[in-house]
C-alpha positions as CSV (number, residue, x, y, z in Angstrom):
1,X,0.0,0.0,0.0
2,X,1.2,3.4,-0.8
3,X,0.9,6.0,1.7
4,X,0.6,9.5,1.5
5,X,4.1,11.7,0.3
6,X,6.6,12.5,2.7
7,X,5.8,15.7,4.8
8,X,1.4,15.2,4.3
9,X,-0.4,13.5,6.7
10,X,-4.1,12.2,6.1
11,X,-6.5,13.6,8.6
12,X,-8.2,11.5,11.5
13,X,-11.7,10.0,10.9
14,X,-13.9,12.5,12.4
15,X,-11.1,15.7,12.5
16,X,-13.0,17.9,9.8
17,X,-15.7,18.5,11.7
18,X,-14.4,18.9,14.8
19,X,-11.7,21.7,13.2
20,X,-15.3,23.0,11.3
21,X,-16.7,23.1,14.8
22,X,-14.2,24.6,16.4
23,X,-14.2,27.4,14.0
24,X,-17.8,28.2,13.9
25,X,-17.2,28.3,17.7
26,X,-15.1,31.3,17.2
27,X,-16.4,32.4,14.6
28,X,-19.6,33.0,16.5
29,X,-18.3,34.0,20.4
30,X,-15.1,35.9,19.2
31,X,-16.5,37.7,15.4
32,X,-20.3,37.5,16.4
33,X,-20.9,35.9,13.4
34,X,-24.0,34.0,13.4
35,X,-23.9,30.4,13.4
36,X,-26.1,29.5,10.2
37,X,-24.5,32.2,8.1
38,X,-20.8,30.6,8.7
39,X,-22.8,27.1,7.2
40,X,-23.4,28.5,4.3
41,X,-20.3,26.8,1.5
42,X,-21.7,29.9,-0.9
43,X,-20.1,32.4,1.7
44,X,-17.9,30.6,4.0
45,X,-15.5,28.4,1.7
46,X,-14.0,26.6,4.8
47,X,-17.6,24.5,4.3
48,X,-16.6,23.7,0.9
49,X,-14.6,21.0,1.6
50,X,-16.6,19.0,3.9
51,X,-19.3,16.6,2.9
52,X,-22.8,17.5,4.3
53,X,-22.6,14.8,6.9
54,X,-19.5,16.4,8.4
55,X,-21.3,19.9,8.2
56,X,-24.4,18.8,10.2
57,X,-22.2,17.0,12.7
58,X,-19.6,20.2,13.4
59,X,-23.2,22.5,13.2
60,X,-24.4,20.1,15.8
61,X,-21.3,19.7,17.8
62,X,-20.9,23.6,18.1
63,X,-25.1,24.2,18.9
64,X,-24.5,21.8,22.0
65,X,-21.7,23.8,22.7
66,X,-23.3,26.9,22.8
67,X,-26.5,25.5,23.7
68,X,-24.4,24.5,27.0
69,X,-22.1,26.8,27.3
70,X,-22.5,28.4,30.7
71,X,-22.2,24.5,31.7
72,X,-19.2,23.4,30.2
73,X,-17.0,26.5,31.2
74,X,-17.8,26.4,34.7
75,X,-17.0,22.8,34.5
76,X,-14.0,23.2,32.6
77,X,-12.9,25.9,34.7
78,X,-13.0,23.6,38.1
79,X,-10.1,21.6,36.7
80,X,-8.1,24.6,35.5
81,X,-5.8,25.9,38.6
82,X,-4.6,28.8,36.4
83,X,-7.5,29.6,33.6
84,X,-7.8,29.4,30.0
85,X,-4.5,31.3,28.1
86,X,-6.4,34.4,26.1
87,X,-4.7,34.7,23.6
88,X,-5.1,30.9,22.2
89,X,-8.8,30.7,21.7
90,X,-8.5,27.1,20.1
91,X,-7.4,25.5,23.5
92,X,-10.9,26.7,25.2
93,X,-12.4,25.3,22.0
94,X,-11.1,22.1,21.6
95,X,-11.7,21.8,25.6
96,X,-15.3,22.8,24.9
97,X,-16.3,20.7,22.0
98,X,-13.9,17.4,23.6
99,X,-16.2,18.1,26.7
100,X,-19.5,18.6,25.1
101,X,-19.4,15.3,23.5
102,X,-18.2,13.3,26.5
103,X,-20.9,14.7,28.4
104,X,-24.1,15.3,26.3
105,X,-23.3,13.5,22.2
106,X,-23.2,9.9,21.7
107,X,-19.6,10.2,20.8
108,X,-16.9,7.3,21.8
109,X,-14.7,9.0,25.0
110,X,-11.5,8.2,23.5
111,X,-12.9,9.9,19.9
112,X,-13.8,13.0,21.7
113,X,-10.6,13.4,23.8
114,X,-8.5,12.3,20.6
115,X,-9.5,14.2,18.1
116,X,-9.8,17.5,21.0
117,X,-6.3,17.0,21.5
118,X,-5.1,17.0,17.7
119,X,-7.4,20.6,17.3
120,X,-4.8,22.0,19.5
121,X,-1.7,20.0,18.1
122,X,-2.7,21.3,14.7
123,X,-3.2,25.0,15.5
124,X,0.2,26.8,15.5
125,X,1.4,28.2,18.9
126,X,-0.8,26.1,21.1
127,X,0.5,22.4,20.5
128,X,2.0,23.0,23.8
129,X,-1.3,22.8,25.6
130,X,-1.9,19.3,24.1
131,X,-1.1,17.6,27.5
132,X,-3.3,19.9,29.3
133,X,-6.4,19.3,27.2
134,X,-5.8,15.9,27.2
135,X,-5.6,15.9,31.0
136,X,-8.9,17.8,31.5
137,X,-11.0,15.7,29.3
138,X,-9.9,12.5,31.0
139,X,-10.7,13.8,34.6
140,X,-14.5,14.9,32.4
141,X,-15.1,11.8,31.0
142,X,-14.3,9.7,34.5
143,X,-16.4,12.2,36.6
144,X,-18.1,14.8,34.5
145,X,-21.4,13.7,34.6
146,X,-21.1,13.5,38.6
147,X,-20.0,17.1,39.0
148,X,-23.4,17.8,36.1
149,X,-26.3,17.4,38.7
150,X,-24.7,20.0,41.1
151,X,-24.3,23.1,38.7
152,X,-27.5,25.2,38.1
153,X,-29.0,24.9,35.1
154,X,-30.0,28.3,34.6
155,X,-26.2,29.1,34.1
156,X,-26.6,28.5,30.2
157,X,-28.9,31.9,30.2
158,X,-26.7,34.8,30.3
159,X,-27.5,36.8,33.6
160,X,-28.6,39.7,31.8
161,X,-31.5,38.3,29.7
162,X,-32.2,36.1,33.1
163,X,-33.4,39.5,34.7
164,X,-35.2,40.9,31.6
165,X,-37.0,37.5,31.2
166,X,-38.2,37.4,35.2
167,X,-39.4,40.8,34.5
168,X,-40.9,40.5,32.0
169,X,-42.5,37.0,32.8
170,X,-42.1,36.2,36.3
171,X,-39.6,34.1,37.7
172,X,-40.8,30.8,37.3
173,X,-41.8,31.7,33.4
174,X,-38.3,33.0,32.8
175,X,-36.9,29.7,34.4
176,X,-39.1,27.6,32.1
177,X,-38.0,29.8,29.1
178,X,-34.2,29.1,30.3
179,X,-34.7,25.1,30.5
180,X,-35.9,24.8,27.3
181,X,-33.5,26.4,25.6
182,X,-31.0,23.4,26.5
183,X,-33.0,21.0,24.6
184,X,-32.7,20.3,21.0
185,X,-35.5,21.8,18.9
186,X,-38.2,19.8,16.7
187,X,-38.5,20.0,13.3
188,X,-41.6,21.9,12.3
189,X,-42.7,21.6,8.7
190,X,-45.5,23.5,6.9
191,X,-47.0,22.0,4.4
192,X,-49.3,22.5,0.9
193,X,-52.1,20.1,1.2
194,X,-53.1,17.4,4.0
195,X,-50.8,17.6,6.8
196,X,-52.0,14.2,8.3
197,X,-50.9,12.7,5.2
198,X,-47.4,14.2,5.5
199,X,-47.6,13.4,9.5
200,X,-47.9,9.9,8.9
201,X,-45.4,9.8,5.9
202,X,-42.8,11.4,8.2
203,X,-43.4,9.9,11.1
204,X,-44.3,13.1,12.7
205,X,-47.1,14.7,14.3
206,X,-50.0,16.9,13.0
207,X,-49.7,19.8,15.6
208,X,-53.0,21.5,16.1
209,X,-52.1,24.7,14.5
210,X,-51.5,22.5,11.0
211,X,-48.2,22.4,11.4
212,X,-46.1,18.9,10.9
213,X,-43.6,18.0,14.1
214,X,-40.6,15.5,13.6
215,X,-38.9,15.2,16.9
216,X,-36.1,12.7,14.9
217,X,-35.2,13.7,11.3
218,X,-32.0,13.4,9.0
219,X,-30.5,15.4,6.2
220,X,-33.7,17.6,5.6
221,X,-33.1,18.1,2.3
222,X,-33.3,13.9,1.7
223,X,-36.5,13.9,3.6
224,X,-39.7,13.1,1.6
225,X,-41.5,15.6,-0.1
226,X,-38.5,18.2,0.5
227,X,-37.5,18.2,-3.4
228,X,-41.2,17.6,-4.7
229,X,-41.9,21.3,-3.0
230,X,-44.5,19.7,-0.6
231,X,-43.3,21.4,2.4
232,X,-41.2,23.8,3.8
233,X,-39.3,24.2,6.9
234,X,-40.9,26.9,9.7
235,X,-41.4,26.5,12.8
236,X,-45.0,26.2,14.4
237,X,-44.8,29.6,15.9
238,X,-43.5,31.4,12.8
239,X,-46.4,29.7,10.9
240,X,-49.1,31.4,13.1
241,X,-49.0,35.5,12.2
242,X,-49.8,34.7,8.7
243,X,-52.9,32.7,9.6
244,X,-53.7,35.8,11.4
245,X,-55.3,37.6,8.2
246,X,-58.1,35.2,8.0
247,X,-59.4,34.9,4.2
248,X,-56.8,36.4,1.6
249,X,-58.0,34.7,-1.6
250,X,-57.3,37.7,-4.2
251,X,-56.0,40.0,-1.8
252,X,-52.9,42.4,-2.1
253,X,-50.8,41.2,0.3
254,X,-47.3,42.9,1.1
255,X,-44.8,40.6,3.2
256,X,-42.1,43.4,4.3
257,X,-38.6,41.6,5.2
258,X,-39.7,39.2,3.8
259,X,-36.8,36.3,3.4
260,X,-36.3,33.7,3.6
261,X,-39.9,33.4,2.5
262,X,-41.7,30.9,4.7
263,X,-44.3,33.8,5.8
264,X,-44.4,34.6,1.6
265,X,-45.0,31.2,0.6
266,X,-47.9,30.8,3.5
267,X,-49.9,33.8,2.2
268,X,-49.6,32.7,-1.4
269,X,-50.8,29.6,-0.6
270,X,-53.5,30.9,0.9
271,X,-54.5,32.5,-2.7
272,X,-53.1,36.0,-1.9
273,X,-51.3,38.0,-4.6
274,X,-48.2,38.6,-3.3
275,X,-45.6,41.1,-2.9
276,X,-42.4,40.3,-1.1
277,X,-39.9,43.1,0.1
278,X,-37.0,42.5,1.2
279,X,-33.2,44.6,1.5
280,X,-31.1,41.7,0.8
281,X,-30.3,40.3,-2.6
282,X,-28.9,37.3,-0.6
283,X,-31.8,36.3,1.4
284,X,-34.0,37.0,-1.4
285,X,-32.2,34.4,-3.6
286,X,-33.1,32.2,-1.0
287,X,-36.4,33.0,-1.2
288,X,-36.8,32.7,-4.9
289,X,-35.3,29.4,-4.2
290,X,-38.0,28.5,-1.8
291,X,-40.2,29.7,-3.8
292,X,-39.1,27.5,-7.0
293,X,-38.8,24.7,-5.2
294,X,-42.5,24.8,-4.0
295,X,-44.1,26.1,-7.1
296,X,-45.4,29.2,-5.5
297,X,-45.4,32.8,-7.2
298,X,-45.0,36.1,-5.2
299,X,-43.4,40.0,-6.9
300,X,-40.1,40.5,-5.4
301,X,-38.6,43.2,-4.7
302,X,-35.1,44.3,-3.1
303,X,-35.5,47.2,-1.3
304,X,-35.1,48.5,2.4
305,X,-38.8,47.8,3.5
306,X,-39.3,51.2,5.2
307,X,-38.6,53.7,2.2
308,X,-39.8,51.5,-0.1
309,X,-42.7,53.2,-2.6
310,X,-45.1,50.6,-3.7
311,X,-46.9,50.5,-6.8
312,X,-50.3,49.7,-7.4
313,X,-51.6,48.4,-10.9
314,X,-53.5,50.8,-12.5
315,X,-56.2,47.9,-12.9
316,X,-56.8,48.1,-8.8
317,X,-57.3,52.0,-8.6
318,X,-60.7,53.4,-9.5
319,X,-60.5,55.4,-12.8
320,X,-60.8,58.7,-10.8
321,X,-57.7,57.9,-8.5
322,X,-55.8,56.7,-11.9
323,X,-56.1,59.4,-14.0
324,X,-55.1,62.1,-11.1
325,X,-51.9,60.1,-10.1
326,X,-51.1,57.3,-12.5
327,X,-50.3,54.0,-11.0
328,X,-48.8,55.3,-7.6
329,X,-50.5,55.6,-4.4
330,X,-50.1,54.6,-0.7
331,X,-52.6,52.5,1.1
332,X,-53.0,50.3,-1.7
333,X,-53.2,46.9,0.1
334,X,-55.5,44.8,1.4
335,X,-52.9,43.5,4.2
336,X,-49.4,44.1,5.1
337,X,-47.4,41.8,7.0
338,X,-44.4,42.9,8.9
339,X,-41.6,40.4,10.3
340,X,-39.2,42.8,11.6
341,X,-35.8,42.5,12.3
342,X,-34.7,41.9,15.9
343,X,-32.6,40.3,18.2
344,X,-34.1,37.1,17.8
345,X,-33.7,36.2,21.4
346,X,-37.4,34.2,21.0
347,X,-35.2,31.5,18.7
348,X,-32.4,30.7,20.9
349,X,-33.2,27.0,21.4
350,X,-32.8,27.0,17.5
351,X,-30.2,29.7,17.1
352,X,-28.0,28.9,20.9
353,X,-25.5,31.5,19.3
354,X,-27.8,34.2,20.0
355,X,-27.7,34.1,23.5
356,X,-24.0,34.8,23.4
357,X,-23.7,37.8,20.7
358,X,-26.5,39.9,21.4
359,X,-26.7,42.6,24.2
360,X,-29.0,45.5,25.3
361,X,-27.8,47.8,23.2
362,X,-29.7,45.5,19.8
363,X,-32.6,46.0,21.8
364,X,-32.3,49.8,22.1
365,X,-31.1,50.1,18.4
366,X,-33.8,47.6,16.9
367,X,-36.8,49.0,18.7
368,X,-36.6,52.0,15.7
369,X,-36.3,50.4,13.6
370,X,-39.4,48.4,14.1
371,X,-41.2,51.2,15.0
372,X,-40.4,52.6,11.3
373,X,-41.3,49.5,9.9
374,X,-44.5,49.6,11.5
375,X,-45.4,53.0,10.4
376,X,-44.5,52.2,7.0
377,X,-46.9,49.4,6.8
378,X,-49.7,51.4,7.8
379,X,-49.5,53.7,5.4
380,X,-49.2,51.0,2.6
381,X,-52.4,49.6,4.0
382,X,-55.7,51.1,2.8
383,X,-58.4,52.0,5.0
384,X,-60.2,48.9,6.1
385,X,-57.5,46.8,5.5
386,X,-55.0,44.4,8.3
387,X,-51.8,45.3,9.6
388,X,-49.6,41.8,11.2
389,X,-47.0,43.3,13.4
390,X,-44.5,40.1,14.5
391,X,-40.9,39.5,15.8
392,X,-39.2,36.4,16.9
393,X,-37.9,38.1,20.1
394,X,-39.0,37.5,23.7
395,X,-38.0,41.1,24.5
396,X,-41.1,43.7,25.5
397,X,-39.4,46.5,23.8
398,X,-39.4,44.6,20.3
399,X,-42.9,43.4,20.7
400,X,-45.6,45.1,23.1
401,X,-43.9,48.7,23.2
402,X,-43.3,48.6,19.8
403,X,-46.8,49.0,18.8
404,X,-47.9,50.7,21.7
405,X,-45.9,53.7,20.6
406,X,-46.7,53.8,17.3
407,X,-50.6,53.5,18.0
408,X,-50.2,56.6,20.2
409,X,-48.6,58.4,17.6
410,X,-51.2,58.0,14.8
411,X,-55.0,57.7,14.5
412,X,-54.9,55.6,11.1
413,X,-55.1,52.6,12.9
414,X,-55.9,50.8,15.5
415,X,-55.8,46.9,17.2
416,X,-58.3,44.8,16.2
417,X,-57.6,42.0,19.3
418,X,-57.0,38.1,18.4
419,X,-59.2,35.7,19.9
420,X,-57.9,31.9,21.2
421,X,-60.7,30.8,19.1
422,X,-59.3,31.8,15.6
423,X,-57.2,28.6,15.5
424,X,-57.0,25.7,16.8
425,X,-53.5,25.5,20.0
426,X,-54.1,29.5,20.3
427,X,-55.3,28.6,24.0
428,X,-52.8,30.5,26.0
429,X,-51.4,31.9,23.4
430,X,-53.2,35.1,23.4
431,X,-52.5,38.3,25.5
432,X,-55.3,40.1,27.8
433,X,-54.7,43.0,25.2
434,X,-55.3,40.6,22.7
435,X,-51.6,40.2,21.2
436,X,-50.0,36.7,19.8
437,X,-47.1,36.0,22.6
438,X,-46.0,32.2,22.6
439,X,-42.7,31.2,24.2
440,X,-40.4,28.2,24.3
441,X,-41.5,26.5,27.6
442,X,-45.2,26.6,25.5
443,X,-46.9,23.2,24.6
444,X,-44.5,21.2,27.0
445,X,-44.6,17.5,26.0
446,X,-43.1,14.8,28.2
447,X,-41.0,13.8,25.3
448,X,-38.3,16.7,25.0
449,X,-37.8,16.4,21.3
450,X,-41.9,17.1,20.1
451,X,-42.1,20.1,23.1
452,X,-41.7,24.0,22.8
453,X,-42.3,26.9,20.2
454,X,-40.1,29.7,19.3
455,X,-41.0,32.4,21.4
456,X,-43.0,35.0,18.8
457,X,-44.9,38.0,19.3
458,X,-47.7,39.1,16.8
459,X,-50.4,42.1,17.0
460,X,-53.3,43.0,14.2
461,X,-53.8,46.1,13.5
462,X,-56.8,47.7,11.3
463,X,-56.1,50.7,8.7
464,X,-58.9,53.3,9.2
């Protein structure tokens, strides 16, 4: 057998991903790069190279990481006499990912302290530190899971968002929020036609909102139905502000920020002719993508959603309106829906990086920039029409305040309340005011993998 030329050494089984790992890792807590961006092999070309088993392992590898992190470096730090060296992030990595799978993947021990070890050996300037990472994975894997039952959970939850959530939610609420967020996510699917048929299919569960939920799921591109366009990935809680318009069959519909274009394809589905905004020519290649893929039409357009001038057909404006202004005017839609850009801290058992590269100041700058978006929606929404106000963050100031303060700043609209009896699973869903609020310790199931929503907030709104 010839091996491989003098000076080159093949790579250990299994070392790609963790080296992938260990640089989304850093990628995310030292560059405050989000962790699904640095997957994507059209932006990121250290993805290229790996096969898309490896990238779903170092994606999950690094999520338990995160989603653990609080964990892992106060039990890391108990066998450290002098701390972690700054300046050489890969040894805290290669200590946290060698320790996350000992203690919480199905991963051999000697695989996970192996291949930790050779991330530090092959990262210049800390080979040195090979011994010690060895050593502090052993003493882990002999009594890790000992040492586990006596740290607080609620150390995963950075302290500040701890406070905001108690406050916001009560103690016990913001506790619930905190555990959940440790667990793996389902997989929610929502689907074209007959979701009982697609329940069974995938072994799943028909949730009672409509939505599909696989607790156990592979490559989801492989899945059935994935390339035949009957389905598309979104979780239960992101599928609920569109349902929120009631019948849209032939309405004017604009979806503002509207990639990637799960809420688009939900309101064309539902017969609505659709307009999608959206500021990124990235994300909205990916939702012309989704869109292709499912066989559903919607107008794109790339613009920042709250400047943007909308058009309407001169076949929608009486002949009055068209000959005085042409084929412009605002408040030309039946319905506008607004998914506003935020911190996201609602999708943190999906997204774990989040919890660790946000901070208070997102919420302060955000909060504008919702408010704008808000106020542009009205006014693109003629009188009689519905305004959907939603974010995927847990925080007040993104959701609640948001359109508090821009109802008291205008009289052309107003909140027309949602009931719990709309749809089916909105029991406890609904605020006193009459606001969409669900969280992640919502629909609890004794099995960990089918529990849980992304926490959402949505208000409607009517045009006078």
């Amino acid at each position: 057998m010839v091996g491989p030329p003098a000076g080159e050494m093949r790579e250990p089984l299994g070392y790609p991903a963790r080296h992938a790992a260990a640089e989304l890792l850093e990628g995310a807590l030292r560059r405050n790069r989000p962790l699904d961006e640095q997957l994507n092999v059209k932006t990121v070309s250290s993805m290229e190279r790996l096969s898309e088993r490896d990238r779903a392992l170092a994606h999950r590898i690094a999520a338990t990481v995160l989603r653990r992190l609080g964990t892992l470096r106060h039990l890391i730090g108990g066998f450290l006499d002098r701390g972690l060296p700054g300046e050489l992030p890969r040894v805290e990595s290669a200590l946290l990912i060698g320790a996350a799978q000992l203690l919480f993947l199905d991963i051999p021990d000697h695989a996970a302290v192996d291949l930790a070890v050779r991330l530090v050996q092959g990262a210049r300037g800390h080979s040195r530190y090979a011994g010690l990472v060895n050593a502090v994975l052993r003493r882990i894997a002999r009594g890790g899971n000992d040492l586990l039952a006596r740290i607080d959970p609620l150390i995963d939850t950075p302290e500040w968002l701890m406070v905001r959530w108690s406050n916001a939610y009560g103690v016990e609420t913001a506790r619930a929020i905190a555990l959940a967020h440790r667990s793996e996510p389902p997989l929610d699917l929502t689907v074209k036609n007959d979701p009982d048929h697609w329940a069974e299919r995938l072994r799943g569960r028909k949730l009672p909102t409509g939505s599909v939920r696989l607790g156990t799921h592979g490559q989801v591109s492989a899945l059935p139905g994935y390339a035949e366009g009957a389905w598309w990935v979104q979780d239960a809680a992101a599928a609920l502000p569109a349902q929120l318009f009631g019948d849209i069959t032939g309405r004017a519909i604009a979806d503002l920020c509207a990639a990637p274009g799960g809420k688009t394809a939900q309101l064309a589905l539902a017969g609505a002719n659709v307009t999608a905004v959206d500021r990124s020519e990235t994300r909205i290649a990916r939702l012309e993508e989704n869109l292709a893929r499912t066989g559903l039409a919607a107008r794109i357009v790339v613009s920042p959603a709250e400047t943007w001038e909308a058009e309407t057909p001169a076949s929608e404006l009486s002949q009055d309106a068209a000959l005085q202004d042409g084929s412009r005017r605002r408040g030309g839609f039946d319905g506008v829906l607004v998914d506003a850009p935020c911190t996201s801290t609602g999708t943190i058992r999906r997204h774990p990086d989040i919890a660790w590269r946000k901070a208070l100041a997102d919420i302060e700058l955000l909060s504008g920039l919702q408010k704008r978006l808000l106020a542009r929606a009205i006014e693109l929404t003629k009188p009689g029409g519905t305004v959907i106000f939603c974010t995927c963050s847990l925080e007040p100031e993104e959701g609640e305040d948001v359109v508090s303060a821009v109802l008291s700043q205008t009289s052309s609209a107003r909140r027309r309340p949602i009931s719990e009896t709309e749809l089916p699973g909105l029991e406890g869903l609904v605020t006193p005011r009459g606001d969409l609020r669900t969280l992640p310790s919502h629909w609890a199931d004794p099995d960990p993998r089918m529990s849980g929503l992304d926490g959402f907030f949505a208000a409607r709104l009517e045009r006078i």
